[in-house]
Phi, psi and omega in degrees: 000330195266003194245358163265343179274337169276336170283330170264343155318288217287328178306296179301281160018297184279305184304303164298311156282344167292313170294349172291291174279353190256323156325293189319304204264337157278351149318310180261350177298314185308305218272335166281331185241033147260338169291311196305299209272006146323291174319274193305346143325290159297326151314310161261047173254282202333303169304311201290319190262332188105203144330283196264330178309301194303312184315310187289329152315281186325312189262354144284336182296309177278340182289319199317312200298006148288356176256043167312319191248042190241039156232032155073000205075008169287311176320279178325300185302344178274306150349277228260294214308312185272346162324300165253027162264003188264336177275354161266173191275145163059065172290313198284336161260354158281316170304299175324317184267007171266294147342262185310309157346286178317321189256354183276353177285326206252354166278325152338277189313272198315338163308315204274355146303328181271332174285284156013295172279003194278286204305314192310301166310338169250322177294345191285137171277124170269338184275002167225000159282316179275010157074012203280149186277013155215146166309333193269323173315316196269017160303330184250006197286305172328306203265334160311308202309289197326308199299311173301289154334306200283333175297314165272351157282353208245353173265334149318341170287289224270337153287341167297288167011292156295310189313329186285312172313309196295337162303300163268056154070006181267325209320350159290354163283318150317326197266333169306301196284354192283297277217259172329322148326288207310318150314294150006294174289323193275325169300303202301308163280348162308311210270356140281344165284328205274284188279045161055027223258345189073218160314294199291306147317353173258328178290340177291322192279352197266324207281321221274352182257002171243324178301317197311299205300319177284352172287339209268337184277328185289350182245336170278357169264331177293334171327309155318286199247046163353307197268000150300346207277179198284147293140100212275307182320310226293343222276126189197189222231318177304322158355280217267304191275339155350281195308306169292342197269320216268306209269312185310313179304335160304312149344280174309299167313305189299290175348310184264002159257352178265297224265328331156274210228359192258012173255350181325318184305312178306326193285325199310289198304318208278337203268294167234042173116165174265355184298329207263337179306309200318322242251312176305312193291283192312346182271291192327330160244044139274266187302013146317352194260309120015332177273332195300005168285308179306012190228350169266324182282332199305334213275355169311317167005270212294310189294290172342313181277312175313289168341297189270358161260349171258043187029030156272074150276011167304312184270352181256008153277304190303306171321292171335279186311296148346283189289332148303313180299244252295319191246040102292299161328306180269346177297284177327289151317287174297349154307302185305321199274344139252022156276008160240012174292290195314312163304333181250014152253359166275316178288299202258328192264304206283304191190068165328130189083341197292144183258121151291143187272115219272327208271287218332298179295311166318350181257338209250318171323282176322311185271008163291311183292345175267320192310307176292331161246359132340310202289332194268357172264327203295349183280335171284307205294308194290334180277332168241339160234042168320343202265281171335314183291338209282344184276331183276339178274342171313275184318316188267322193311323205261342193298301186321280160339266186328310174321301193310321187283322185303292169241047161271318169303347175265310213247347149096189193333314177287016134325300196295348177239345186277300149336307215266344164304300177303325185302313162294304168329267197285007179218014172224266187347321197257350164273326176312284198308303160303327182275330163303260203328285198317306186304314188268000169253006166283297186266000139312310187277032187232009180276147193301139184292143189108291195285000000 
């Protein structure tokens, strides 16, 4: 009995890290191939639409990603729920009623985002929150918001969807079907540029290669997996708060990494125009290829929390420290190469004539390297001091904000990435690092000697 129970330990096990690299590795694939078409994107945009167009795109695009987390922690909270009902009796109408739970709520949210933006999108002066040099530019705006809202309310439905793959250990399907949007996207605006169709056609073609793609994975996994699909019974109210009580603190954490560095564009255009958004948006996704370390530590999660409840906390010290050298390392190595990359793929392929800025790119370098190495605590931090992290990310997110309002208006864009290096650097990466390690060498030495 007990060489059949070790045995089948080592099976799950094997089973959990064979879903673990495969997760991993369509994780970093997506992420290479959201970067390319990031490029290419901008390569057929730039020219065509110009300086403040393209700025004005950039910078609705960054307000839209606040409403990433206008899903309460319902995603995130359904994750770790089938993370743990799957490991229990009867996993599959509990999951199902979690599942479902999950999307008639977030049908909800999204309905009341889409009443929200119509009024909202024709009452707005868009031409003097954005500084645009003419009325007829600021024409298309209206139908741009709606078009981005509606869009994002309905990849909220179909991201729980992914949080459910991610749950049972599937999540490469999701991140596969990410990865296909994105190709996707990038034919949708060639072929609005090719028939002239103007923003609101490149904005229809882009969002419409990523909803195809998450439709055609939400319907080939229920296909699979029938007895998850949605369920009007299964939809129940215990679930549901479940789900928010598992999730707000994570919530909050997204929230303060959307606010942090993924709104810039927005703070740029409303504080000094959208001319000044191109030149920040087009380096931010040339360095985005630079991040792809945080996509090797992230699947470290679940094993930090396994380790330290089953108290090796030896191996989630020695591990932690192992996987910070290494995605610092490549966060370092792909910073240099593209500071000195970025300019001249910004000149002669992405967007000839845009003047770069030389401290600006010298800024996206630096916060690659922060980036990376943060990205390698945070998988400890959110999985074993979610509380702890949520406080230290609390202090640079907003110290990071306050900088940006301050001094982007004297000193213009490069500002805006030069905050969130110093902010992060000294008030998260180096209190993180201290509260990890010192927690793990705290309940190390409190282990029976021997263990």
């Amino acid at each position: 009995m007990k060489i059949r129970l070790l045995d089948s330990t080592k099976i799950l096990a094997d089973r959990r890290w064979r879903a673990s690299l495969a997760t991993t590795g369509a994780a970093a694939s997506s992420k290479l191939v959201t970067a390319l078409a990031g490029f290419l994107v901008v390569r057929i945009t730039f020219g065509y639409l110009g300086v403040e167009l393209y700025g004005l795109w950039m910078a609705l695009t960054s307000g839209i990603a606040l409403l990433t987390f206008a899903d309460v922690g319902l995603g995130n909270g359904l994750l770790n729920q089938v993370a743990i009902q799957s490991a229990g009796p009867d996993a599959s109408a509990r999951i199902r009623e979690l599942a479902s739970s999950a999307l008639a709520y977030l049908a909800v949210i999204s309905g009341l985002l889409i009443i929200v933006a119509i009024p909202l999108s024709v009452l707005v002066d868009w031409r003097a929150v954005f500084k645009l040099s003419s009325g007829s530019i600021a024409e298309d705006v209206p139908v741009v918001v709606m078009v981005l809202v509606g869009a994002a309310a309905m990849q909220m439905l179909f991201g729980a969807i992914r949080k459910l793959q991610l749950g049972l250990q599937r999540g490469y399907w999701g991140y596969w079907s990410v990865a296909a949007g994105q190709a996707l996207a990038v034919i949708g605006v060639w072929v609005a540029v090719s028939i002239d169709a103007g923003l609101v056609g490149i904005v229809i073609g882009y969002v419409s290669g990523g909803l195809a793609a998450a439709l055609i994975n939400a319907l080939i996994f229920f296909l699979a997996r029938p007895d998850l699909a949605f369920r009007l019974k299964s939809v129940k109210l215990a679930p549901g708060l479940a789900l928010l009580s598992s999730g707000s603190t994570y919530l909050i954490l997204q929230v303060l990494g959307t606010l942090s560095i993924a709104t810039d564009g927005l703070l740029i255009g409303a504080l000094i125009g959208t001319t000044h958004v191109a030149q920040y948006a087009v380096l931010q996704k040339i360095f985005t290829l630079g991040l792809i370390s945080q996509y090797i530590t992230a699947p470290l999660w679940p094993a930090f929390t396994e380790a330290c409840a089953r108290g090796d906390y030896r191996w989630a010290s020695s591990s932690l420290r192992a996987s910070m050298i290494l995605a610092t390392a490549l966060a370092a190595g792909s910073g240099l190469v593209l500071l000195f990359a970025a300019p001249w793929i910004v000149e002669h392929w992405l967007a000839p004539g845009l003047v770069i800025s030389p401290l600006m790119v010298l800024g996206f370098a630096a916060w690659t390297i922060v980036a990376g190495y943060g990205g390698a605590l945070a998988p400890f931090m959110n999985g074993v001091m979610a509380r702890s992290h949520l406080r230290i990310l609390t202090v640079a997110a907003a110290v990071a904000i306050v900088l940006k309002l301050i001094l982007i208006p004297r000193f213009g864009a490069t500002a805006a990435i030069w905050c969130s290096v110093v902010a992060h650097s000294v008030l998260y990466a180096i209190p993180a690092a201290r509260t990890a390690f010192g927690y793990l060498r705290t309940q190390s030495a409190a282990l029976p000697r021997g263990a």
